[in-house]
VOPAGU-2260 file (C-alpha; in pm, 1 decimal, decimal comma):
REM VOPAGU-2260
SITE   aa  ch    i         X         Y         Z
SITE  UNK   A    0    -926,6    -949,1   -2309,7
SITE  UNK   A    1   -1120,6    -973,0   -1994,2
SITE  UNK   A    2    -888,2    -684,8   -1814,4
SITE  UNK   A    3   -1107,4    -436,8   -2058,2
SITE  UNK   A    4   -1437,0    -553,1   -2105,0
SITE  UNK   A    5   -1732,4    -313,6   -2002,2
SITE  UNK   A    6   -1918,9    -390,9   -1659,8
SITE  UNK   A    7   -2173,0    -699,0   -1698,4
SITE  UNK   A    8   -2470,0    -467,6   -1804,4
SITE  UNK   A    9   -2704,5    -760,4   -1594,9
SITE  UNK   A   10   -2519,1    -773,2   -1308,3
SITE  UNK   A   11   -2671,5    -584,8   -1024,7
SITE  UNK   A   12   -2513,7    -714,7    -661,4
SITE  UNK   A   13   -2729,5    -639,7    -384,6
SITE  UNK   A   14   -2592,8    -425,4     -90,5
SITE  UNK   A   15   -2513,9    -753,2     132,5
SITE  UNK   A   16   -2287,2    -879,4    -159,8
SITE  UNK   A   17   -2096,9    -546,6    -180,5
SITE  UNK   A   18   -2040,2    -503,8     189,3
SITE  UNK   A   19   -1946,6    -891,6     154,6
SITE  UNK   A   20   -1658,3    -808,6    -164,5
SITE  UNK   A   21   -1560,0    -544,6      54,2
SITE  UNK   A   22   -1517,2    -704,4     365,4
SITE  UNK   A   23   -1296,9    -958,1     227,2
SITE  UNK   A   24   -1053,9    -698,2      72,4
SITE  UNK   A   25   -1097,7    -500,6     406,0
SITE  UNK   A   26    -939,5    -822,1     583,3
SITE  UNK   A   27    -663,3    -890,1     320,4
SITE  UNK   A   28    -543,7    -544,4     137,9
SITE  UNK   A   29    -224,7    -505,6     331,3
SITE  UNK   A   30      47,0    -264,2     147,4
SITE  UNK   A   31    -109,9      71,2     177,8
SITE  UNK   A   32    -314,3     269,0    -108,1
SITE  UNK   A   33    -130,9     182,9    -402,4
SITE  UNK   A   34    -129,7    -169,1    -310,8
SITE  UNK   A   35    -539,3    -138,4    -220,7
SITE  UNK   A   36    -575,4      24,8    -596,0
SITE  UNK   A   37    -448,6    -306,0    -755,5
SITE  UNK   A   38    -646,6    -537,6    -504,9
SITE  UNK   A   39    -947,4    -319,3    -669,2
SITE  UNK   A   40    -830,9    -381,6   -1009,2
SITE  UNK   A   41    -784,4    -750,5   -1013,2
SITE  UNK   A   42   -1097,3    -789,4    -822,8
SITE  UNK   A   43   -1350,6    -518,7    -997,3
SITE  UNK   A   44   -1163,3    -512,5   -1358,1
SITE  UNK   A   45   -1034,9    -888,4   -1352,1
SITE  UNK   A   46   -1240,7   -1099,1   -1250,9
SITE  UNK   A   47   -1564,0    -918,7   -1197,8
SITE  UNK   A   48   -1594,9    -689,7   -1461,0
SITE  UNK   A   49   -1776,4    -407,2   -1308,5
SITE  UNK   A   50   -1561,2    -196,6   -1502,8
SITE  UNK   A   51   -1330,9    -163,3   -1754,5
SITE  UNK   A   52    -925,7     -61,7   -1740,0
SITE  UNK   A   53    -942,4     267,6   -1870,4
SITE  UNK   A   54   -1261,3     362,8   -1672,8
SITE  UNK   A   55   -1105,2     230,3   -1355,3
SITE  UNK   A   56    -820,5     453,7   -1432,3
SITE  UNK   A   57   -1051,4     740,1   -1473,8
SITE  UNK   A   58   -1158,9     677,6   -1167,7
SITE  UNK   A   59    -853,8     636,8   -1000,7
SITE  UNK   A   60    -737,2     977,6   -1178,5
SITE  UNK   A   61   -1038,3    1152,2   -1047,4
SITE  UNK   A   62    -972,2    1042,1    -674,6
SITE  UNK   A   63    -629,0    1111,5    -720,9
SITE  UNK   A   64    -708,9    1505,8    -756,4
SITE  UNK   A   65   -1001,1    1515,3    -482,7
SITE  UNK   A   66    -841,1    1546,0    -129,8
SITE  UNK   A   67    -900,5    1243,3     137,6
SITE  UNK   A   68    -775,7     843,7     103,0
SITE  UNK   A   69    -787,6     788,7    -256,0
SITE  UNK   A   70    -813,8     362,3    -240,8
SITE  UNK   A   71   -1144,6     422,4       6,6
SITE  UNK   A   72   -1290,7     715,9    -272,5
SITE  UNK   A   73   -1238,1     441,2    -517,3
SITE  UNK   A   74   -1417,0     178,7    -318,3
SITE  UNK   A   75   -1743,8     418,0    -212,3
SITE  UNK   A   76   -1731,8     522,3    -618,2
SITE  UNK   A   77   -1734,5     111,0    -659,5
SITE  UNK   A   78   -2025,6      59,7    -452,0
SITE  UNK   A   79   -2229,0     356,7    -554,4
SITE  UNK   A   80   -2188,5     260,2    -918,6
SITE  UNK   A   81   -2383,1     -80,8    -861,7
SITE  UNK   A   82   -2617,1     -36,5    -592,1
SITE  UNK   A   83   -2631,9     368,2    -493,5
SITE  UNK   A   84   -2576,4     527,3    -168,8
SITE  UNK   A   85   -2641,4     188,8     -26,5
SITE  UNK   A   86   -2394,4      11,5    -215,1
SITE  UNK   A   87   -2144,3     301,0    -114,3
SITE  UNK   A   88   -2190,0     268,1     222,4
SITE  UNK   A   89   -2167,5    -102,8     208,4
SITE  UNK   A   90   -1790,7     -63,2      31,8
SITE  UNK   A   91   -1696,6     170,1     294,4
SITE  UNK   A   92   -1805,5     -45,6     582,6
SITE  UNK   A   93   -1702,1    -335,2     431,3
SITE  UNK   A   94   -1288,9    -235,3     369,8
SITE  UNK   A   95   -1287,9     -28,0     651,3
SITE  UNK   A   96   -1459,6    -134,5     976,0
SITE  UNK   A   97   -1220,6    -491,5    1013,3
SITE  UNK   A   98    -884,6    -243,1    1092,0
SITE  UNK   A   99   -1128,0      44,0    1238,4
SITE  UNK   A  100   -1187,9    -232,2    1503,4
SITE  UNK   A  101    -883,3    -385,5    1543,1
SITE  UNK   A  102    -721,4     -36,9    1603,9
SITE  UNK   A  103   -1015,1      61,5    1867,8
SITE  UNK   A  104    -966,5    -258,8    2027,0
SITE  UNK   A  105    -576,8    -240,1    2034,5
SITE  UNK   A  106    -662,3     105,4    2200,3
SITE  UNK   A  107    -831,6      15,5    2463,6
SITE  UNK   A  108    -594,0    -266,9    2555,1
SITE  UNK   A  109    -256,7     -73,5    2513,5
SITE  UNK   A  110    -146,7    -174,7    2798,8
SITE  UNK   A  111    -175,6    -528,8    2767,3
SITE  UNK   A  112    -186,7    -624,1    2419,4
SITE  UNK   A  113     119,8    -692,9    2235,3
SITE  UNK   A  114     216,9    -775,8    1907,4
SITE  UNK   A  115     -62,9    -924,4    1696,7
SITE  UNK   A  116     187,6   -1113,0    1451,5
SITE  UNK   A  117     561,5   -1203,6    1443,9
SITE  UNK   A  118     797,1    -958,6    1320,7
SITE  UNK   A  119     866,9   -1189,4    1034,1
SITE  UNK   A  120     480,1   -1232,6     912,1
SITE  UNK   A  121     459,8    -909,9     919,1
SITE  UNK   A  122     745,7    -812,8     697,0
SITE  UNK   A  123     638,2   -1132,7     493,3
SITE  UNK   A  124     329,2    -879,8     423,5
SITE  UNK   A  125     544,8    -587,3     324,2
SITE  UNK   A  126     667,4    -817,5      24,4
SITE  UNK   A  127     379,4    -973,8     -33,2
SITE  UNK   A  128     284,2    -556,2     -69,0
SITE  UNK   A  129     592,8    -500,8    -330,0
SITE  UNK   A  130     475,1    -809,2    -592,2
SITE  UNK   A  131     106,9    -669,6    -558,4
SITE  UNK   A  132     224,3    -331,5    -676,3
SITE  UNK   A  133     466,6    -545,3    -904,8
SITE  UNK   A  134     174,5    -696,6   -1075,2
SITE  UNK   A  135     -27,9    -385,3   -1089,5
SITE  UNK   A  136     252,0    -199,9   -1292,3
SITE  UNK   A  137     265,3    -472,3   -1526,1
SITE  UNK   A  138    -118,5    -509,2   -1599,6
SITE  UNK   A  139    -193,2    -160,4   -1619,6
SITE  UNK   A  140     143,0     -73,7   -1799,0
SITE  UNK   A  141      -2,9    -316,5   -2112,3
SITE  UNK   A  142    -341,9    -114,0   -2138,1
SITE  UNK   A  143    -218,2     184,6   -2065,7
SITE  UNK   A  144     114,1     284,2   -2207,8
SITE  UNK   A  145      61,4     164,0   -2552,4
SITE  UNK   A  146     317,7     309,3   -2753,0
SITE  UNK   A  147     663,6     499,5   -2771,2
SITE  UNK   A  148     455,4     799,2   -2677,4
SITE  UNK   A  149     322,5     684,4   -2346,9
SITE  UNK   A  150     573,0     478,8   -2225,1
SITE  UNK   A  151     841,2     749,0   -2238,8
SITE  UNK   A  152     551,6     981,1   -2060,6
SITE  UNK   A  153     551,4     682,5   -1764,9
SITE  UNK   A  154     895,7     663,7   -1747,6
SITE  UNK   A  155     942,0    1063,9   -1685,7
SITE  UNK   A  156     652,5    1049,5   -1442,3
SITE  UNK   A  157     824,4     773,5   -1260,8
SITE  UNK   A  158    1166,4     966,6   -1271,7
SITE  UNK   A  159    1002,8    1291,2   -1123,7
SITE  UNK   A  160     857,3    1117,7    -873,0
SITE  UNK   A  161    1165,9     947,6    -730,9
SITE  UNK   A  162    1335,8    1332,7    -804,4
SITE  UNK   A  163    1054,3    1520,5    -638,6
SITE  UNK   A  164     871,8    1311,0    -393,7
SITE  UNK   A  165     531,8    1410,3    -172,8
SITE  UNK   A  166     221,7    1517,3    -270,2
SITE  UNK   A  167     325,7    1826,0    -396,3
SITE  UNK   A  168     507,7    1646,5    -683,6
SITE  UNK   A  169     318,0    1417,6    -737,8
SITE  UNK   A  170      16,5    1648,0    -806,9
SITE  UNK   A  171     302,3    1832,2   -1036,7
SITE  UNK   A  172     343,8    1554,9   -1248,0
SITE  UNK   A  173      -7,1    1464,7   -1271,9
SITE  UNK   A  174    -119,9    1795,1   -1396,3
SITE  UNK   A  175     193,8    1833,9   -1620,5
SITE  UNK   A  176      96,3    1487,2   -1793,1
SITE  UNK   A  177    -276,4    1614,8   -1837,3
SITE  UNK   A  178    -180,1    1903,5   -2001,8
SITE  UNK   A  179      47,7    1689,3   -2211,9
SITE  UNK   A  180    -207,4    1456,1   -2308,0
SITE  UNK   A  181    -457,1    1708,0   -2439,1
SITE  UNK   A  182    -210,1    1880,7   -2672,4
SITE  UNK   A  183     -65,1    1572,4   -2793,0
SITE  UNK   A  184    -278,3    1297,2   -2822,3
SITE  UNK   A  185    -553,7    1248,5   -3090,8
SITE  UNK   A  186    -895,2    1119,0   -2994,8
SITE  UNK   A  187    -845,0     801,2   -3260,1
SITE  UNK   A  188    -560,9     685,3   -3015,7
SITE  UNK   A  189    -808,1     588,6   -2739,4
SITE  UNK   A  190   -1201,3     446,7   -2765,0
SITE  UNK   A  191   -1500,0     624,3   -2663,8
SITE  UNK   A  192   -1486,9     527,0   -2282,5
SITE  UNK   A  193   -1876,1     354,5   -2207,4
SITE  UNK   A  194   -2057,6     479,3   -1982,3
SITE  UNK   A  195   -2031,0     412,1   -1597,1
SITE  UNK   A  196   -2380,9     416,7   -1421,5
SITE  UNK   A  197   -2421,2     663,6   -1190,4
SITE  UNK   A  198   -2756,2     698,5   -1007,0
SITE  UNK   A  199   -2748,9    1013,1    -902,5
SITE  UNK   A  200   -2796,8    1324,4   -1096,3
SITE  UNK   A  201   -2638,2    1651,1   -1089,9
SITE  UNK   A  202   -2838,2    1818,5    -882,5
SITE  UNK   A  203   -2801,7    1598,2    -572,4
SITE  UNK   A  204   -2401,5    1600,7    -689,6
SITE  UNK   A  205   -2443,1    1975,8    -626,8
SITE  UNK   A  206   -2623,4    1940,8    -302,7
SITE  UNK   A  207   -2357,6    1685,6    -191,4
SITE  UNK   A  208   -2089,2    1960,9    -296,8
SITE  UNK   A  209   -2284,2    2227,5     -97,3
SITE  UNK   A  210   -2299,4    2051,5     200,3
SITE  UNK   A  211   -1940,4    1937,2     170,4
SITE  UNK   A  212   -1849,3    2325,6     191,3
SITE  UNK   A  213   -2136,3    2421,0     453,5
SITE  UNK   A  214   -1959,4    2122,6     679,7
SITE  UNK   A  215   -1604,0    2218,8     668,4
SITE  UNK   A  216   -1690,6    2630,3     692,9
SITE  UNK   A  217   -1985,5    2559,6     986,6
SITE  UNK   A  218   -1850,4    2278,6    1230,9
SITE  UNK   A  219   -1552,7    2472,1    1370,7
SITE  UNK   A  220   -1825,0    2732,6    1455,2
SITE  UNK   A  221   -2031,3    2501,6    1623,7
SITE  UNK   A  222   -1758,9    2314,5    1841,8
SITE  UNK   A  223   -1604,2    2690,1    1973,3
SITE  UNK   A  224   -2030,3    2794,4    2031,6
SITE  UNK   A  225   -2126,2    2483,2    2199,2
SITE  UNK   A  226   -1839,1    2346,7    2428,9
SITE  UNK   A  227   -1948,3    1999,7    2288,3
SITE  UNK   A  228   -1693,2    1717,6    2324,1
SITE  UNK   A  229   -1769,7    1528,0    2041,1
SITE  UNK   A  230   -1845,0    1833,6    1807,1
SITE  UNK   A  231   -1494,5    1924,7    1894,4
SITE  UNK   A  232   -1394,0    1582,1    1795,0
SITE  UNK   A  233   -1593,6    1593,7    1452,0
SITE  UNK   A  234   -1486,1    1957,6    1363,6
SITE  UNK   A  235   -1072,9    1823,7    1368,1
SITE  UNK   A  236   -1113,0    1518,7    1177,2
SITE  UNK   A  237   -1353,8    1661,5     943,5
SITE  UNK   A  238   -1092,4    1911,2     844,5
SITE  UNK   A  239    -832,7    1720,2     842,0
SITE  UNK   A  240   -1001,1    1471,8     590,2
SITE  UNK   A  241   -1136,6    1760,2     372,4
SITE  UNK   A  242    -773,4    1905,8     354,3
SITE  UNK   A  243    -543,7    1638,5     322,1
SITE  UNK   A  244    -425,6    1557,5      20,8
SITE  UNK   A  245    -223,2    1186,3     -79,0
SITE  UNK   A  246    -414,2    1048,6     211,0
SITE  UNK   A  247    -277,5     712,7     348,4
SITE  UNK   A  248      59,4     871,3     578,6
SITE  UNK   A  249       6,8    1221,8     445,3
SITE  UNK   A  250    -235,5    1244,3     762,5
SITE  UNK   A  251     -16,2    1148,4    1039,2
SITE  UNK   A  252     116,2    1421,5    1061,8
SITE  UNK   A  253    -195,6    1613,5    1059,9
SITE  UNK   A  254    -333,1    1502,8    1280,2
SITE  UNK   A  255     -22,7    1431,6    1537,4
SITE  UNK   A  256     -73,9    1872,7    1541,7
SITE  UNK   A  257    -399,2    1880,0    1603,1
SITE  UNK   A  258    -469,0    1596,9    1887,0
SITE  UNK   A  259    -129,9    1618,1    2049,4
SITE  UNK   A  260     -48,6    1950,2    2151,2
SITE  UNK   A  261    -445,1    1980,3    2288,0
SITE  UNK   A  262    -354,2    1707,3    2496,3
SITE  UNK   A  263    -585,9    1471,3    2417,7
SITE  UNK   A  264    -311,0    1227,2    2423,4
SITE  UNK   A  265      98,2    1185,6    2453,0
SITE  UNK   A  266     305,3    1162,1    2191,4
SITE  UNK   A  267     406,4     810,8    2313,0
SITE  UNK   A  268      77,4     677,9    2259,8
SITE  UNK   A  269      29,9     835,0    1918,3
SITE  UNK   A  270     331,8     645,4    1803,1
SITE  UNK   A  271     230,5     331,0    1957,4
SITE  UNK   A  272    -107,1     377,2    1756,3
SITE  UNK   A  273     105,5     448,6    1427,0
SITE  UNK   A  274     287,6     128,1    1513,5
SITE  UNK   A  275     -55,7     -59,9    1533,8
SITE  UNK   A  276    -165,7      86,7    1176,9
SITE  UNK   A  277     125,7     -35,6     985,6
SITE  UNK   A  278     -28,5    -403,8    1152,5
SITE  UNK   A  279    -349,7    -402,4    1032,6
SITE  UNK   A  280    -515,3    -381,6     664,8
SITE  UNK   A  281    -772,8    -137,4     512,5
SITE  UNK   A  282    -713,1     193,3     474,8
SITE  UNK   A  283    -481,5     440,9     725,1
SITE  UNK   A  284    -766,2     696,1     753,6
SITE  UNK   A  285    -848,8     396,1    1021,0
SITE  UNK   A  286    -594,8     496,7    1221,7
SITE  UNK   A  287    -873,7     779,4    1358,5
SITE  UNK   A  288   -1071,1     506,1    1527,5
SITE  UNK   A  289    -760,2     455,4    1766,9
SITE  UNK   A  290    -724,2     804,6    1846,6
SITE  UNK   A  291   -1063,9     811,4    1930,9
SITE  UNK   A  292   -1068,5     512,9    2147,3
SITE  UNK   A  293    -772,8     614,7    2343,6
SITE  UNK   A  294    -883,6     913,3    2434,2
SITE  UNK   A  295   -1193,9     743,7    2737,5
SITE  UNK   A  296   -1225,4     436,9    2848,1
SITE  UNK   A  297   -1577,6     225,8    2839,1
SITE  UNK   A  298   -1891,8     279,3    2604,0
SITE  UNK   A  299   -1728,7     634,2    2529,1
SITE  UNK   A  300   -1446,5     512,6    2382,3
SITE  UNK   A  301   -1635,0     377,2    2110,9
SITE  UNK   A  302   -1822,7     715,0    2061,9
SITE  UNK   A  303   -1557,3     855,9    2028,3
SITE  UNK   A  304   -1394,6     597,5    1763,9
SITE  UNK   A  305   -1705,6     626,5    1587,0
SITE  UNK   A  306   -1735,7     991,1    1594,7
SITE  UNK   A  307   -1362,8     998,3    1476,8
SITE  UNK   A  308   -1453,6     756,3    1208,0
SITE  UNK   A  309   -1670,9     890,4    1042,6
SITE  UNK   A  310   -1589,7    1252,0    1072,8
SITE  UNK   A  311   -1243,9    1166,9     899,7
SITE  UNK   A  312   -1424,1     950,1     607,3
SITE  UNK   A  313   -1742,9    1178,2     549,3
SITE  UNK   A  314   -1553,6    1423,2     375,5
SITE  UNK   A  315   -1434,1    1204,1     106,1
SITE  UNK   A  316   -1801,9    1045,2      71,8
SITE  UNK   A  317   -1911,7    1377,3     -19,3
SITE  UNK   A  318   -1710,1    1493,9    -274,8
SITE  UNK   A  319   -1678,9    1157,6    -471,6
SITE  UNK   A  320   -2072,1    1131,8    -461,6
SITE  UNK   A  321   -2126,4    1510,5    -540,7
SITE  UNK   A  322   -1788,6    1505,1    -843,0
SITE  UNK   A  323   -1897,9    1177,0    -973,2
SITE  UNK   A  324   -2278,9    1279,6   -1183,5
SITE  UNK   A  325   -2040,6    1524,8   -1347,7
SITE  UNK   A  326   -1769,0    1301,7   -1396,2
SITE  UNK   A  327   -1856,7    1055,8   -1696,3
SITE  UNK   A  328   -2019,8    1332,9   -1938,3
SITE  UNK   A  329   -1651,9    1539,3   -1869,3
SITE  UNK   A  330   -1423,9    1228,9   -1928,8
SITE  UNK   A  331   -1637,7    1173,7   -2256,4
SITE  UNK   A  332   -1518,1    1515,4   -2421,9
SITE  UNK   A  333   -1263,1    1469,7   -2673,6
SITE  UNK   A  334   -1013,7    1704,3   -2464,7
SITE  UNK   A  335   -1083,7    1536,9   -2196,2
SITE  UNK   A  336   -1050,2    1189,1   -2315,1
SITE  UNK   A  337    -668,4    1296,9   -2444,0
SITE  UNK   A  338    -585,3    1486,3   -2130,0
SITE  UNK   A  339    -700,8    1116,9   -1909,0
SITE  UNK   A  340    -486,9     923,9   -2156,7
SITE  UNK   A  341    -183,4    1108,7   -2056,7
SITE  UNK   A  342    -265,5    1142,5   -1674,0
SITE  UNK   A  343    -274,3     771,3   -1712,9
SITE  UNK   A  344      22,7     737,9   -1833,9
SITE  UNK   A  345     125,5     954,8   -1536,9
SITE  UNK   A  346     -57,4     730,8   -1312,6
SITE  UNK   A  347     158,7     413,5   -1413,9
SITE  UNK   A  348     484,3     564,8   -1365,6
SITE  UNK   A  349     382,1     686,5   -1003,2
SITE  UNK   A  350     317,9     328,0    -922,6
SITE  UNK   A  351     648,8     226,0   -1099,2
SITE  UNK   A  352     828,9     496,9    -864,4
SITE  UNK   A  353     626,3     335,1    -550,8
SITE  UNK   A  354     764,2     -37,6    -689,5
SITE  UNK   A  355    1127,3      76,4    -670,7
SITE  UNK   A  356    1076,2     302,5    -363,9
SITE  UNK   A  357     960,0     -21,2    -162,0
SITE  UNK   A  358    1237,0    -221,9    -343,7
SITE  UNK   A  359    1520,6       7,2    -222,8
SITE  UNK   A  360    1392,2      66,8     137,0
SITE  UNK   A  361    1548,4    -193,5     269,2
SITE  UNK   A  362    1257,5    -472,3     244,3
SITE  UNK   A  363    1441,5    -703,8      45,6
SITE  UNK   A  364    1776,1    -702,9     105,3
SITE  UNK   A  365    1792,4   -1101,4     193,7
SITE  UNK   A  366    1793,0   -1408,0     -32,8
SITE  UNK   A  367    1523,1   -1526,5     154,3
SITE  UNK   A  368    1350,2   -1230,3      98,0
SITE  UNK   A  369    1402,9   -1207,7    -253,5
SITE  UNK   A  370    1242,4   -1560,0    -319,4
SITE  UNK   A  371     944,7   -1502,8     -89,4
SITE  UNK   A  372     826,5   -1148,9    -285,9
SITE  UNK   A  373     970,7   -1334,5    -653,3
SITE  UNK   A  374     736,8   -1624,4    -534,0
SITE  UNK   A  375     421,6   -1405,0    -473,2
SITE  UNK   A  376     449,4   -1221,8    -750,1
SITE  UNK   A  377     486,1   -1586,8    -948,5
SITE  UNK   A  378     176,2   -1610,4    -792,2
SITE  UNK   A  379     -54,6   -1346,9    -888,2
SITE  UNK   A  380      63,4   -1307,1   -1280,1
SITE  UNK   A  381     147,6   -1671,2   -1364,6
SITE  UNK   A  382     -30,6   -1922,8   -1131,6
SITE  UNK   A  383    -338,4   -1647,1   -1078,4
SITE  UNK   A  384    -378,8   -1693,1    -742,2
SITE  UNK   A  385    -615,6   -1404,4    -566,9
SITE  UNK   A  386    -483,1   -1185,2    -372,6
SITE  UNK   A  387    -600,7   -1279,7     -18,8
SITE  UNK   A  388    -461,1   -1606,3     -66,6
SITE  UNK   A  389    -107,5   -1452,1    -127,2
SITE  UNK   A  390    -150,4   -1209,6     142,7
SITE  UNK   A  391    -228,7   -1541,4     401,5
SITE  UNK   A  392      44,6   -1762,9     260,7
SITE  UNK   A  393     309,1   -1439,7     269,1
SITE  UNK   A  394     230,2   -1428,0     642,6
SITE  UNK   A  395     273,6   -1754,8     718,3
SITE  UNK   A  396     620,0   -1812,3     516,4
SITE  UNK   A  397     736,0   -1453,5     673,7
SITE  UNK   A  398     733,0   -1617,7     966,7
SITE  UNK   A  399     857,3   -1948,9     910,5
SITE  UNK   A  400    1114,6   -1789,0     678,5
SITE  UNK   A  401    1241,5   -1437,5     769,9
């Protein structure tokens, strides 16, 4: 089955082809993490074959437990998998700079730019959103809840979920089902994973991990020593991306502490830049290049959208990069290997909960509706259409429709 062949051991993209992959999901992954994960899947496990199921789950499972935007950790592990620190940085510029610039942009015309699309396309997204984490369910259920065993394991990690929501939980569940795994399962119930190319070794993964620590300990020093603007910008959304864990709307609120009450912008405006987010695709983490921009007007505005930017992201590049050369040997040890099988397992009944969380909050609650996200999901699992393509003709029949 294609879903779980091993990467093409000849194919080696160059940078420009990554950035290029990357750039198209950046301009098409509406729906939020979950919904970015299975864009990744169908395009790096499907159809290209970088990877297989269970090691994209691995990877997913690692990014889950590191703190920061788990869809863009998966992407900059993507890219430095096939082409190294260049291919990572091509992955992250590629799915993030399309919303980083729409959000600027929107930023610095707040007070004349309206509403990009009609209400209608835009919900027409949000169920276009549901049948992509439909589809996702239902692929990675079949690879990865073989079994009495592991389906019952998805179906209690979906029911705490909906029981306990929030990050907390979630991490709850996650460790619980790990912990599960490695006393239950046997190392006959799941292959030896193959190996995922890394090109770094452990030593730079240690200096990456060092300076991840020296970064989050020294900036706050620097911005109260120096007075400096844009240190004082880095230092807050360093932290904030080093400490937030969930990512995607776990960091509003973050970071609606840290910039409002300094007054480096109202409330009001916040919100309207929160507004603009749910809009655009990519990753929320984006939403920094707003804040940024909001805050000056002219050439400085896109300092500080880049400062913002990166500051919030840089975090997340470290700590994937730096986990990662230790990564594959651990998820090779039999322990291991059982305690991923179960986490898994875990991992498909979160996205279950998400599926019936989006179901019941009041997207589809229409016959219209109903056909439009039964027709995309018709789509992607029967007729095999890629995803942008749904994403575009959602849109169009939100509007025309809803």
């Amino acid at each position: 089955m294609p879903s779980t062949s091993p990467a093409k051991p000849n194919h080696k993209p160059t940078c420009w082809s990554v950035f290029g992959v990357f750039l198209r999901l950046g301009l098409t992954s509406f729906g939020g993490p979950v919904a970015h994960l299975a864009y990744f899947r169908d395009e790096f496990v499907t159809r290209r074959q970088w990877l297989s199921e269970h090691a994209y789950a691995d990877l997913v499972a690692l990014c889950q437990f590191l703190p920061g935007p788990a869809s863009s950790q998966v992407g900059m592990a993507l890219g430095l998998q096939r082409r190294g620190f260049g291919g990572a940085l091509a992955a992250w510029a590629g799915f993030t700079l399309p919303s980083a610039l729409a959000l600027a942009l929107f930023a610095l015309g707040l007070s004349t730019w309206g509403s990009v699309l009609p209400a209608g396309s835009l919900h027409g997204l949000k169920l276009v959103a549901v049948a992509v984490v439909a589809q996702a369910v239902w692929g990675m259920s079949r690879q990865l809840c073989v079994g009495p065993v592991r389906a019952g394991m998805a179906l209690l990690a979906t029911a705490g979920t909906l029981w306990w929501p929030g990050v907390v939980g979630q991490l709850g569940i996650i460790s619980s089902a790990a912990v599960v795994g490695a006393l239950i399962f046997k190392p006959s119930q799941r292959p030896a994973p193959e190996a995922i190319p890394m090109p770094l070794s452990r030593r730079t993964g240690l200096v990456l991990l060092l300076l991840f620590g020296l970064l989050l300990l020294g900036l706050p020093l620097l911005a109260r020593h120096t007075n400096n603007p844009l240190l004082a910008l880095a230092d807050v959304y360093y932290r904030v991306g080093a400490l937030v864990f969930g990512g995607g709307h776990v960091v509003l609120p973050l970071l609606q502490a840290e910039v409002v009450p300094r007054g480096w912008l109202s409330q009001d405006v916040f919100l309207a830049g929160y507004g603009a987010a749910q809009a655009v695709p990519g990753p929320l983490f984006t939403f920094a290049a707003f804040l940024g921009a909001v805050m000056a007007d002219g050439p400085q505005a896109w300092v500080n959208a880049a400062v913002c930017l990166l500051a919030i992201f840089l975090p997340s590049f470290l700590l994937v990069a730096g986990a990662l050369p230790f990564w594959d040997q651990w998820r090779r040890q039999v322990l291991a290997q059982a305690a991923l099988a179960g986490i898994n397992a875990a991992v498909v009944g979160l996205l279950l909960a998400t599926l019936l969380q989006s179901a019941s909050s009041g997207a589809v609650t229409r016959l219209p509706e109903m056909v439009l996200m039964l027709g995309a999901l018709v789509a992607l699992l029967a007729w095999k259409w890629p995803p942008w393509l749904v994403v575009c003709s959602g849109a169009m029949l939100g509007g025309l429709m809803l």
